[in-house]
N, C-alpha and C positions, 0 to 999 in steps of 0.2 A: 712831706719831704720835698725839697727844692729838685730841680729835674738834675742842676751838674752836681747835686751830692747824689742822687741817685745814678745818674752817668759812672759815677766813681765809684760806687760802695758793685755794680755789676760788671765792672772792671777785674773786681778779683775772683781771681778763680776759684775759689772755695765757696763763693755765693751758688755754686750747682753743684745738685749730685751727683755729679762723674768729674769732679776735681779734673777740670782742663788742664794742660799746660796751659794755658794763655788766654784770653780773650783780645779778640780783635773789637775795635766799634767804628762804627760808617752813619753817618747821618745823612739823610735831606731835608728837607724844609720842613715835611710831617711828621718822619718818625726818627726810631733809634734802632740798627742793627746790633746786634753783638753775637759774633761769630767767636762762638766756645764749643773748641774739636767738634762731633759728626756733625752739632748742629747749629741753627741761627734761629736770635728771638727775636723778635720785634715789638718795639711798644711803641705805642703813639704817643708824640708830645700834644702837650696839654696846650690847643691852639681853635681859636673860630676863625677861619677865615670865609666866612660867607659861603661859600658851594662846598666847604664840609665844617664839621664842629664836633672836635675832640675835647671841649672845656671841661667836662667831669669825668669822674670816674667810672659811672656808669656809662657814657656813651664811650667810651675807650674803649670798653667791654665788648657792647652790643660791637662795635665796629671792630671789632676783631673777630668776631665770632662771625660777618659778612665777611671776611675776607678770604677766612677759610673755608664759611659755605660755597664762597664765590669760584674761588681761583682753584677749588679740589675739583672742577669741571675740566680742566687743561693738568693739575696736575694734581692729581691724587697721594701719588705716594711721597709728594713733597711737603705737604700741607697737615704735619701731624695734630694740630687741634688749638685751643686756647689754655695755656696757663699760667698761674697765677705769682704775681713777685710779692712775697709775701718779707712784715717784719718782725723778727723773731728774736727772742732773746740775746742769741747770737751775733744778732745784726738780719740785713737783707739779704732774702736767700729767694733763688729760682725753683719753681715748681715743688714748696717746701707747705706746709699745714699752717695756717694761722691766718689772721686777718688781712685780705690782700691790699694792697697798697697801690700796685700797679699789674697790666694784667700784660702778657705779651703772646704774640703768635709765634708759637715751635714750627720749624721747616726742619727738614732736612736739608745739610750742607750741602753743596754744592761745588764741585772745583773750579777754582778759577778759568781752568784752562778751560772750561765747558763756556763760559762769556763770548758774545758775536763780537765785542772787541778782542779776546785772544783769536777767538776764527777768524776776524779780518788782519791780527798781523802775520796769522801764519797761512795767509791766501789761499785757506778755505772756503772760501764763501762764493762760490760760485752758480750760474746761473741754475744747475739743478739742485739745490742746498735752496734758494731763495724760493723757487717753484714750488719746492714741495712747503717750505715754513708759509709761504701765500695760502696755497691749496687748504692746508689745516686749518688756517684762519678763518679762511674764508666758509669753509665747512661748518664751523665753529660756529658761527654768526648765521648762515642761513636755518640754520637749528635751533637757534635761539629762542626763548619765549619772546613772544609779541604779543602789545595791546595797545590802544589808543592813550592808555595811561605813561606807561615804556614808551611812546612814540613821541609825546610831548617832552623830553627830556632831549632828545634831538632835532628839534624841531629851531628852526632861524632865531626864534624869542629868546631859547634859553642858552644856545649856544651863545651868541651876543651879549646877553646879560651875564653870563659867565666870563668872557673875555675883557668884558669891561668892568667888570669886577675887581679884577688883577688890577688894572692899572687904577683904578680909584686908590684899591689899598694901599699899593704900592708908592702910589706917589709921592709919599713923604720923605722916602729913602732915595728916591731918585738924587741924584749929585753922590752919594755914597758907595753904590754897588756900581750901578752906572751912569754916566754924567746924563743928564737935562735932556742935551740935544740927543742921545742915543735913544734917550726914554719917549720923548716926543715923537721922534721918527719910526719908534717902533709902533708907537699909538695909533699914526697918522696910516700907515700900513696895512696894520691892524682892520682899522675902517675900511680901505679901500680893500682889501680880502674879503669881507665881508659882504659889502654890497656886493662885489663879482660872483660872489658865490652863494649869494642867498637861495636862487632857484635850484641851485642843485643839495644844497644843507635840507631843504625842505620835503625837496624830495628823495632823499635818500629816510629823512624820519618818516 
């Protein structure tokens, strides 16, 4: 199935079983949200861009099933598991029996009003609100697994190779999203970030 017939056919609310009022959907560059009442699914569109690759169905899978092992480290009780968009006689149905078609990650909804853009327009965010979101972080990370295998993934090579990765792909739409000269000067930037910051990239992996 094409992704905007699929976009469309999880549009309707009957494709889940707790018959929503509504579905909402949000995209960005990798995936698809679709915000139906308590909760939100996610699928990955089907894309290689070099530093990841969603092209099959199989790797869709596996990479949801990391996101969830991943990201249930920060939040647990948002992260309810992998399930399956299956097509069925009926049509396309959410976490429904039959052979799946697209797989998507269940979260627990979330209110808008919980977003650090609603906290920054109702001038919440203040310096002991950022302290403590630091502190977690940072907690987060010194607890981390380490190894010289994990360490080479932050290491000046791959960051760089990574960063210039974007802009190889990218460049063909350059004049489109954004003109030539915005694209060049971010390039040129780019570089000079890089070089400034090589001994410290290296040594943080």
């Amino acid at each position: 199935m094409e992704l905007v017939q699929l976009i469309d056919a999880l549009t309707n609310p009957a494709c889940y079983p707790f018959s929503p009022k509504q579905v909402e959907v949000r995209q960005t560059h990798i995936s698809i949200v679709f915000l139906a009442g308590p909760f939100a699914y996610k699928i990955k569109k089907p894309v290689d861009m070099g530093f990841l690759d969603f092209s099959t169905l199989a790797k869709r899978r596996h990479f949801c099933a990391e996101e969830v092992r991943l990201n249930r480290r920060l939040a647990p009780s948002v992260y309810l598991g992998v399930v399956p968009v299956t097509q069925t006689g009926a049509g396309v149905r959410m976490e429904d029996t039959g052979e799946p078609i697209e797989w998507a990650v269940k979260m627990q909804r979330l209110p808008e009003s919980a977003t650090l853009l609603e906290f920054l327009r109702r001038g919440e965010v203040d310096a002991e609100r950022a302290e403590s979101l630091g502190r977690r972080v940072a907690s987060f990370h010194q607890s981390a697994e380490r190894s010289p295998a994990i360490a080479a993934f932050g290491r000046f090579e791959a960051v760089a190779r990574n960063l210039r990765d974007i802009y190889s792909q990218s460049a063909a739409q350059a004049g489109q999203t954004v003109s030539r000269a915005v694209f060049d000067r971010l390039q040129v930037l780019t570089e000079e970030a890089l070089a400034r910051l090589q001994p410290l990239i290296d040594r943080r992996a």
